[in-house]
N, C-alpha and C positions, 0 to 999 in steps of 0.2 A: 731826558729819556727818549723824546722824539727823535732827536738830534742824530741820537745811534745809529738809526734805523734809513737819514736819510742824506748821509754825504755818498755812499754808495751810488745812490740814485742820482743827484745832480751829478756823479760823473758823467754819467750816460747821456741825461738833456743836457750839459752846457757845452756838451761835442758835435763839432761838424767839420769839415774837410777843407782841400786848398788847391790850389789851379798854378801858375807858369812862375818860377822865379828868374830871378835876374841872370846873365849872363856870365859868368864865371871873369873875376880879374884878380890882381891880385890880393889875397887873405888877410886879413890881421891873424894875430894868435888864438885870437877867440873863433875864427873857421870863415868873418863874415867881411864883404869889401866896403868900401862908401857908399857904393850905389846901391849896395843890397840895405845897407842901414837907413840911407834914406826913404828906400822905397816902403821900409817897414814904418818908419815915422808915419811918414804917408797914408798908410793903410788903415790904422790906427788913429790918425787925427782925420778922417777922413768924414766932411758933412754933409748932410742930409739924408745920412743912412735912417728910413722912418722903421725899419721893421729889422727882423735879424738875417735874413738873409744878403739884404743891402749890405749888412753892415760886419758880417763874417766873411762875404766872398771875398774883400781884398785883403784879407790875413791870410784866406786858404791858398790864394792865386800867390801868395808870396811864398808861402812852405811847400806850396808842390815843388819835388825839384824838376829840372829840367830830364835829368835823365830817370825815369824808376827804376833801374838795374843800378842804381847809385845813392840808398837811400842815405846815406851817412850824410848829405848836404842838408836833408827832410829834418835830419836826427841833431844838427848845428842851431838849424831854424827855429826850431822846437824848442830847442833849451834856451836861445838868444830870444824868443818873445816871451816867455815863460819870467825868462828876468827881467824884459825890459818894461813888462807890466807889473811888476813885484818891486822895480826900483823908481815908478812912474805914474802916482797916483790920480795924478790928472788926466793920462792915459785910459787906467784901471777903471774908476770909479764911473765912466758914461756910460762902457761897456759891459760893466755888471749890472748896472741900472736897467741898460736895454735886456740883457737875460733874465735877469730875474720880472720884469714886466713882462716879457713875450713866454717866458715857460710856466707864469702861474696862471696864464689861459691856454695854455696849450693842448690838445690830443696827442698824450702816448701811447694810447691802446696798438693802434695801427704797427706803428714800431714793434711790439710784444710780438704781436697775435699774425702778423703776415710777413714781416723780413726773415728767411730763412727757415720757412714753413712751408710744404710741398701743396698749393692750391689744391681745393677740391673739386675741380671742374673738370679735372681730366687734361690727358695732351692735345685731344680735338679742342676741348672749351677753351685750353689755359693759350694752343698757340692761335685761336682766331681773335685771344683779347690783346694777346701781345702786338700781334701783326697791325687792327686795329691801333690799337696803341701809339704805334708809329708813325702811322699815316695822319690820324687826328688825336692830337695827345690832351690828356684831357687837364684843365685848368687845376693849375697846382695853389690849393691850399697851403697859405703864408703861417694859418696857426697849426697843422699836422706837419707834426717832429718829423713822420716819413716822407712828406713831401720836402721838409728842408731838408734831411738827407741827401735826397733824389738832387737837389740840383744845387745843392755845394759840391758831394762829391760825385760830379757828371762825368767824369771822366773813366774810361776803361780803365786807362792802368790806376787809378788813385787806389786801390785797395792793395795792390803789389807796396808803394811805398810806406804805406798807414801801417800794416802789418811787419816791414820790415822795422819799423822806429820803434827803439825798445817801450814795454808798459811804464818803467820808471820817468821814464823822459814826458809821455803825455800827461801821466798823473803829475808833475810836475806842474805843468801847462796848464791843468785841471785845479790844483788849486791856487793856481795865481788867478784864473779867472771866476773861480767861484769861490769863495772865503766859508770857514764853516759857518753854516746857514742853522739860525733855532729852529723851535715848535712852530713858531708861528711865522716864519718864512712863508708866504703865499708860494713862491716856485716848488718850495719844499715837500708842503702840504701837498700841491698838485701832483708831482712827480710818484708821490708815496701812494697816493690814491689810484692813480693811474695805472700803478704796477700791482697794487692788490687787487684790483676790476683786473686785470689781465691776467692773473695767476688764477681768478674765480673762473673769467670765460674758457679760460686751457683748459683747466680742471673737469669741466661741465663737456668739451666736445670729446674727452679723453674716456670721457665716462657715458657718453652717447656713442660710441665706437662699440661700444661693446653691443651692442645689435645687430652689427652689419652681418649680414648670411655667411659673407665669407670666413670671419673668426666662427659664426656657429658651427660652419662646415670642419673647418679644424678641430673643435671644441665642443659638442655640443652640452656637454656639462656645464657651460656659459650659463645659460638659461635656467638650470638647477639649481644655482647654486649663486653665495652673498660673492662676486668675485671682485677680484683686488684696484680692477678700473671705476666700478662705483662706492667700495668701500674709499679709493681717496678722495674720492669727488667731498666726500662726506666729513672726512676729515679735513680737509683743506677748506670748506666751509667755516668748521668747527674754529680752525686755526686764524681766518681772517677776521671772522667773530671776535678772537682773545686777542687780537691785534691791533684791532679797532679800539677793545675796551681799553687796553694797555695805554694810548694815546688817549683816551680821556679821562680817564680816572687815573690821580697820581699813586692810590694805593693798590692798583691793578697789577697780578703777577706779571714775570714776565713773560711775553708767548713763547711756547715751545713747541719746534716744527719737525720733532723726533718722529714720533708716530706719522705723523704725514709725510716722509721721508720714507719711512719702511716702508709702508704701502705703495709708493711709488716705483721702490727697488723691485718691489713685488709684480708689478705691471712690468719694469723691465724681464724680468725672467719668466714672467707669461709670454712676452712677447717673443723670447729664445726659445719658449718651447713652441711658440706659433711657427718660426722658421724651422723646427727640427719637424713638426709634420708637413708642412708645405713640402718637405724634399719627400716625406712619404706619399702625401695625398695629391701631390701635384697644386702648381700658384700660378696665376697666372700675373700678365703688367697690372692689373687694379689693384689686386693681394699684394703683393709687393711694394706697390705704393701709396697701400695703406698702412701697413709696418714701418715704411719708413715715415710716413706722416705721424705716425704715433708716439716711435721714436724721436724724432725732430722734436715733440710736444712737450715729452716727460722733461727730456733737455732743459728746454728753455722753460720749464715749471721751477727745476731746480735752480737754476743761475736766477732765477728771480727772488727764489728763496733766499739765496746767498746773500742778494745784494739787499731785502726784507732784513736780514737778521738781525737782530740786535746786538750778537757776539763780535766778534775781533773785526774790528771796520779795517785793521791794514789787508785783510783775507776779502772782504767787502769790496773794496778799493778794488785789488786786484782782478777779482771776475770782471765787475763794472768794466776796467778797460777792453779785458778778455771780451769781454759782450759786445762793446761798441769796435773794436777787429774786427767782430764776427758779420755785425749790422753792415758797415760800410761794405767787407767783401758780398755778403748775400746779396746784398740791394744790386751793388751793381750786376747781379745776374739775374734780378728778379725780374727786369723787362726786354732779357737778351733771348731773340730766338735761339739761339746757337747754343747760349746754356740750358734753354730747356731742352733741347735736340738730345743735348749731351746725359744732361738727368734722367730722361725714358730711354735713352740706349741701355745705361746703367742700369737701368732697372729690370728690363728686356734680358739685359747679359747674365745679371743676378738669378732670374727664376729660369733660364736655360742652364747655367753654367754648375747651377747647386747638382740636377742630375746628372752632371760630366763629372763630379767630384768626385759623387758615388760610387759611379761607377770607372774612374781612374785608379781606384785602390787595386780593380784587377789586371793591371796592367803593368805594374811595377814589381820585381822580382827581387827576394830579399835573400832568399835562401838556393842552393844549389837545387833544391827541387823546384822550385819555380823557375830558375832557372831553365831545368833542363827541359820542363812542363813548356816554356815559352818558345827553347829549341824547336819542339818537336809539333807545336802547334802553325811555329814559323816554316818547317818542312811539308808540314800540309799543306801548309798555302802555296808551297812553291811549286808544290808536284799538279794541282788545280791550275794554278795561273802559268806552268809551260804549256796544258792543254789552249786556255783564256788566250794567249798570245798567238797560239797555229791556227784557231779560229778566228782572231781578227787579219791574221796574216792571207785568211782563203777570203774572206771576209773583200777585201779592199781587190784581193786579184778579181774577183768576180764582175768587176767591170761597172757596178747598179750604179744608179745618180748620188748625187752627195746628199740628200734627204734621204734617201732607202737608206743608203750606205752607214748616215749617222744613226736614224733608228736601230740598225741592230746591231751596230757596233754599239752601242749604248746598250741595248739588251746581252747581250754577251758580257760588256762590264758587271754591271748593274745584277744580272742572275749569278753570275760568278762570284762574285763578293758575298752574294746573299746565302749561295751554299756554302762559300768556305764558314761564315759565321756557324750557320746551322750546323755545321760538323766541327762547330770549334775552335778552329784552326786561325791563325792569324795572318795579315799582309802588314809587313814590316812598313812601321812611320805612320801607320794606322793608327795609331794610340796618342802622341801627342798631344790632341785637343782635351783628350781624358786625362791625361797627367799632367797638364799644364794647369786644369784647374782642381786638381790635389795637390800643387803644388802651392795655388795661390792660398787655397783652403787650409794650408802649413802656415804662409806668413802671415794669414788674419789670425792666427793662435798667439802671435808674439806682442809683445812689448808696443803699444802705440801705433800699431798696424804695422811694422817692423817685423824681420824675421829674426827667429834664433838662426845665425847663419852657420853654426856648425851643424846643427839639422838639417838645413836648408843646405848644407852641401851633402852631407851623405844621401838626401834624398833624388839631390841631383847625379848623383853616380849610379843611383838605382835605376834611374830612369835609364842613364846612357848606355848601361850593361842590357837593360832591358833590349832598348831598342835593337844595340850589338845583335843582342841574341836571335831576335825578332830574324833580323836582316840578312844573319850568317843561315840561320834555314831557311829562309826565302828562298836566297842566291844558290846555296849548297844543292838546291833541290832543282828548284828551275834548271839552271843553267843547266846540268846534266839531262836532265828530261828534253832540252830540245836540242842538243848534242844527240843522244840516241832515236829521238824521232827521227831527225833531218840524214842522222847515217844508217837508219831503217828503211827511211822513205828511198835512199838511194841504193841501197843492196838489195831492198826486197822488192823494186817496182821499176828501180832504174831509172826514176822519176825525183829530181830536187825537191824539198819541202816547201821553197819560192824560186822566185825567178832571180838571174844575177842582179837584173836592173831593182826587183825588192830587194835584194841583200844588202847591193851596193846602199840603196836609201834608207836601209835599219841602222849602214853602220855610219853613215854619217849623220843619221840623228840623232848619236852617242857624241858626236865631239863636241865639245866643251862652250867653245867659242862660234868657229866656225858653222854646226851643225844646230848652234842656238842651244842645244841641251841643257845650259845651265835655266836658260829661261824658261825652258819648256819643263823644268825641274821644279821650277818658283813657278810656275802655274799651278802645276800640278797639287806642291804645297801647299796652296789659297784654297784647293778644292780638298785636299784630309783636312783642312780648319774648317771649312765653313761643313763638309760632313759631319764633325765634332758638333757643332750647333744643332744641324737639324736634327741629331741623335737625343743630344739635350732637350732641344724642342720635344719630340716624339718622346720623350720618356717621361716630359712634364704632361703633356696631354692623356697618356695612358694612367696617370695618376690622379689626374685631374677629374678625369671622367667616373673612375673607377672602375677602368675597360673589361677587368676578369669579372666582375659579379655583372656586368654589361652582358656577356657572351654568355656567361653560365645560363642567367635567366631571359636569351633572348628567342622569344618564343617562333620565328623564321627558321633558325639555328635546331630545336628541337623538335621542327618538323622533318629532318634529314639525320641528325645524330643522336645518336642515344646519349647519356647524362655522363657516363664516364668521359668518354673520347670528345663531348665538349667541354668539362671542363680542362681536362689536360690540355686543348688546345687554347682555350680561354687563359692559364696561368700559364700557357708557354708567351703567348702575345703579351701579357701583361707583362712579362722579365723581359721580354727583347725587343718589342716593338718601336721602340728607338732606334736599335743596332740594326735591324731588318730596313727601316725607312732610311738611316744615315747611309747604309753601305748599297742599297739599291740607287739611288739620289744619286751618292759621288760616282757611281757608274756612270750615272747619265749625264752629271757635268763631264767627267771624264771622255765620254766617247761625243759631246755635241763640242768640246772646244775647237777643234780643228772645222766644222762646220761654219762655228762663227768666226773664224777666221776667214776661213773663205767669203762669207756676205761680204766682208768689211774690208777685205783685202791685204791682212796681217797676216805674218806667218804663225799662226799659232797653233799647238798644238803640246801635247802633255810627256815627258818622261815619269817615269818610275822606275825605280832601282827592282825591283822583281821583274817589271817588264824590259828592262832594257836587259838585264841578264838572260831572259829568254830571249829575244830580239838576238843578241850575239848569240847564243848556239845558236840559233836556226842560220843565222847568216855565217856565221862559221862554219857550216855544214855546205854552202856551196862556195864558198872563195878561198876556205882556205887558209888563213891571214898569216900561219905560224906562229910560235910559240911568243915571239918577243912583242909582235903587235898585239896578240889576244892578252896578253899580262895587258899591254898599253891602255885597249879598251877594257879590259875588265877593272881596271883603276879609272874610267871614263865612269863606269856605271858605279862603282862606287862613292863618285865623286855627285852623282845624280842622289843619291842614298840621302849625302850628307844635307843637300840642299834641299831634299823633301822634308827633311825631319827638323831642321832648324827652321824652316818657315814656317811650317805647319805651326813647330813646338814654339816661336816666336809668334804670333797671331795670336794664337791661343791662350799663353800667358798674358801678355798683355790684354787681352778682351777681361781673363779672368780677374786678374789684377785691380782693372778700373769696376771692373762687378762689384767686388769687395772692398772697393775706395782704401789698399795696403799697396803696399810699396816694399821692392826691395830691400830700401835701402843702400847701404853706403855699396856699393858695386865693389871696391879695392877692396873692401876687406871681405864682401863673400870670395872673391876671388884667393883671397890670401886663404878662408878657412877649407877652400876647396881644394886648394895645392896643398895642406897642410893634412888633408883626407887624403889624397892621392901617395904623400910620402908616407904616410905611418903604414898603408895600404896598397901601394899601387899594384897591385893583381885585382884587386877588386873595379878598377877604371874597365876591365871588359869580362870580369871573370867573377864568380860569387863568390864569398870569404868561406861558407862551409856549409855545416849544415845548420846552425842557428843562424838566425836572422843579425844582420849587420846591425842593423837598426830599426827599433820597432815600430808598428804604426800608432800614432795618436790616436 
């Protein structure tokens, strides 16, 4: 009856990891050479191993392979010690002796309760223990299973190869070195007990979670009401309780961990509805890293469960492995600054990136009205940004120092962007950061973090049309507008719109190569990505705070306006005060890069496909170029176009991507379901299918 409940478990404690194998000669058929057989004798017959870490490091230092991009050597080794302890009882028997002595005093809790579980100390607390850590590491504990972890498998890559070696192969391994174990197993009994105190203390912090301000702030019906975080605590009580009695008394039912299972499910889908207001109320890094700490919790409640259960031990079995993959990859990031850097970025990306989701849905055009709605928003920005351009063009003749100069070529950006918003209108390549993460916000809906990739291509043509659209009013608009300035400013005043030496330097910072433009293109796209952010940022803060009921009742505010025209301006700030901060911002990146180029001494400076199309009229309006050069450079600026919007739309996915920890997937075959949207459609690659929607939104 015991028995059940705990070969599961000894898979977990009689695993630990491996360090450098032999040098490759040549194979027998069995995969393995003399020397590597030898050296496995060796390891194995090896004496005065007094504890188990002695006495496991030179089995693991023999299965590490030499290459981890190779694990098939890891996956030979595995099966050949497996049998050579199963054909080798004098081998066998010293080495079970020393496990089952060393793990029925052992600490599993640690193991449970902190590998793979988000610290609660914060990124200040967590990276001043790690840094610490490093410099004076603190004495490792020979009976804590997480300290033998930590220095069997010390190695960076050992979790790359552990993971690649199939589950069948270790469980192999697993039970030649651990034999089924009875009731009265001491390793047995420990392991069993271990994991139920650890399924108790989860249970308990999962259920003290529910306090924190920031779920009340999502929730406040928390506090009213029996909810599903302390109803499990209670169950899972109830359930270690029957668990207990199961193991002592032979005529005790068997435990049933149904109910503590729903409520659990239940805690998950509180927790989905915690992220579905965090994108209303605004989240900040601590909210976010308490969801996912919670999530991390419920996890490893259930895999505990599994491995608890009394039902189907081959299903037991298999998590057990599942779980010790999971321990050795975790561990090895548990005292890596670099992985924590990595985990608060992600978490950072996550509560900016959720408001660039939202608000990317308006930026993708499905039908010919949004279509033409994107036209015509793209036209307005173009006819703003040829004035934007004649004002930076008088702007730089005016001769000021490169500090005045940057200031208000930055304000001229910066106010310009902020009116075209205000009046709706759009600048082509603008949008990328917002659809890049409705895009990633697509592939976390699918399959294992996986995209549906025929969705995921039609949604990618949506974007592409979009942008089309975006870019053909841009251009269409601009460039005309400083065509008829530049030959206004000449008929009506007899006065160029710049001077030839500005001309000549517009039109060579359109060439490709020479003129640097492609870089100055890829600048430019770092600054519509990182806009994309600060938008997200500023749209999580105005949520966060609750900025409209801020300004409604803020009593400064209703010393000057009366109650109407602050609240309209209250719920205008609260809808855009994102897109007002992003597009003033990438002004100012925009007009300070060429400044910091100059400190530094790099040529830096920024292209845009609206700006460079205005930059060519106006410099077409005093040189002249003819017809076959101005085609040349008008494919110069569209060449600028492509580069703003794939960097941007490249940043942006990828930030979003690791936000939501999904993944393309197989690249060849979105590519194949993309060509395969393009043939059944191809007018739809720059043009909308009609007036119903291609495809709908989720």
């Amino acid at each position: 009856m015991a028995q059940s409940g705990c070969g599961g478990i000894m898979v977990i404690v009689s695993l630990r990891a491996p360090k450098r194998p032999s040098s490759g000669k040549s194979e027998d058929r069995s995969g393995m050479n003399e020397d590597a057989s030898a050296a496995l004798q060796q390891a194995l017959e090896s004496k005065g191993a007094d504890n188990l870490v002695a006495a496991l490091r030179p089995i693991i230092n023999w299965l590490r392979p030499a290459d981890p991009a190779q694990p098939l050597t890891a996956e030979q080794r595995v099966s050949t010690l497996a049998e050579t302890l199963t054909r080798r009882e004098d081998l066998r028997t010293p080495l079970q002796a020393l496990l089952r002595a060393s793990l029925s005093q052992a600490t599993h809790l640690p193991l449970h309760t902190e590998i793979g579980l988000f610290s609660r100390r914060g990124f200040i607390g967590e990276f001043g223990q790690r840094f610490y850590e490093r410099l004076n590491p603190r004495p490792r504990d020979p009976g804590n299973l997480r300290d033998l972890l930590d220095q069997l498998f010390d190695r960076p890559d050992d979790p790359e190869w552990v993971t690649a070696v199939p589950d069948a192969a270790w469980l192999t391994l697993f039970d030649a070195l651990g034999p089924s174990a009875g009731a009265t197993d001491p390793a047995c009994e420990r392991a069993r007990e271990q994991a139920l105190y650890a399924v108790e203390m989860l249970s308990l912090w999962v259920a003290a979670e529910e306090l924190e301000p920031e779920l009340l702030r999502l929730d406040p019906g928390l506090a009213e009401r029996d909810s599903p975080f302390v109803a499990q605590e209670r169950e899972v009580a109830g359930y270690i309780r029957a668990y207990n009695q199961w193991l002592e008394e032979a005529d005790a039912p068997c435990p049933d961990d149904g109910h503590a299972r729903a409520l659990l499910e239940q805690c998950r889908e509180q927790l989905d509805h915690f992220h579905r207001r965090a994108v209303t109320l605004g989240s900040t890094i601590g909210l976010t890293h308490l969801l996912a700490r919670l999530e991390q919790t419920l996890e490893r409640i259930v895999t505990l469960l599994d491995i608890l259960s009394p039902a189907s031990g081959a299903q037991r079995r298999q998590v057990a492995v599942r779980l010790f993959k999971s321990l050795v990859r975790e561990n090895a990031r548990q005292t890596s600054l670099r992985a924590l850097w990595q985990d608060n970025t992600h978490l950072v990306a996550r509560s900016i990136t959720e408001q660039a989701s939202k608000t990317g849905e308006h930026y993708i055009t499905e039908d010919r009205r949004d279509y033409l709605g994107m036209l015509r928003a793209g036209a307005g920005a173009g006819l703003i940004i040829g004035f934007m351009a004649l004002i930076k063009i008088r702007l730089v003749e005016m001769g000021l120092s490169p500090g005045w100069e940057t200031v208000w070529v930055s304000l001229n950006y910066g106010l310009g962007f902020v009116l075209i918003h205000i009046l709706h209108f759009t600048v082509a390549t603008k949008q990328p950061a917002m659809t890049a993460a409705r895009l990633a916000a697509v592939i976390e809906t699918g399959d294992q973090g996986a995209a549906d990739r025929r969705k995921l291509a039609q949604l990618l043509l949506q974007v592409g049309r979009s942008q089309f659209a975006a870019v053909v009013g841009n251009v269409s608009v601009a460039l005309p507008i400083a065509l008829l300035v530049g030959w206004l400013s000449i008929s009506a005043f007899n006065t160029p719109a710049l001077s030839p030496g500005q001309a000549d330097y517009l039109m060579e910072g359109l060439r490709p190569l020479m003129g640097l433009a492609l870089l100055h293109a890829a600048i430019a796209g770092v600054w519509l990505f990182v806009a994309g952010l600060i938008a997200g940022f500023f749209d999580n803060r105005a949520a966060y705070l609750d900025l409209a009921r801020r300004l409604r009742g803020n009593p400064h505010l209703a010393r000057v306006l009366p109650d109407g025209p602050r609240a309209r301006i209250a719920d205008y700030l609260d809808q855009h005060y994102g897109a007002l901060a992003g597009n003033f911002l990438f002004g100012v990146l925009l007009g300070t890069t060429g400044y910091a180029g100059y400190l530094i001494g790099l040529p830096l400076d920024i292209q845009h496909v609206a700006f460079g199309s205005a930059n060519l009229g106006y410099a077409a309006t005093v040189l002249d170029p003819g017809p076959a050069l101005f085609l040349l450079y008008l494919g110069f600026v569209l060449l600028i176009g492509a580069v703003n919007l794939w960097v941007s739309f490249g940043l942006a996915l990828h930030v979003a991507l690791r936000a939501r920890g999904v993944r393309l997937g197989n690249l060849r075959a979105l590519a194949r379901a993309y060509g395969q949207a393009l043939r059944e459609a191809p007018r739809t690659f720059l043009f909308p299918p009609g007036d119903a929607p291609d495809h709908p939104r989720d």
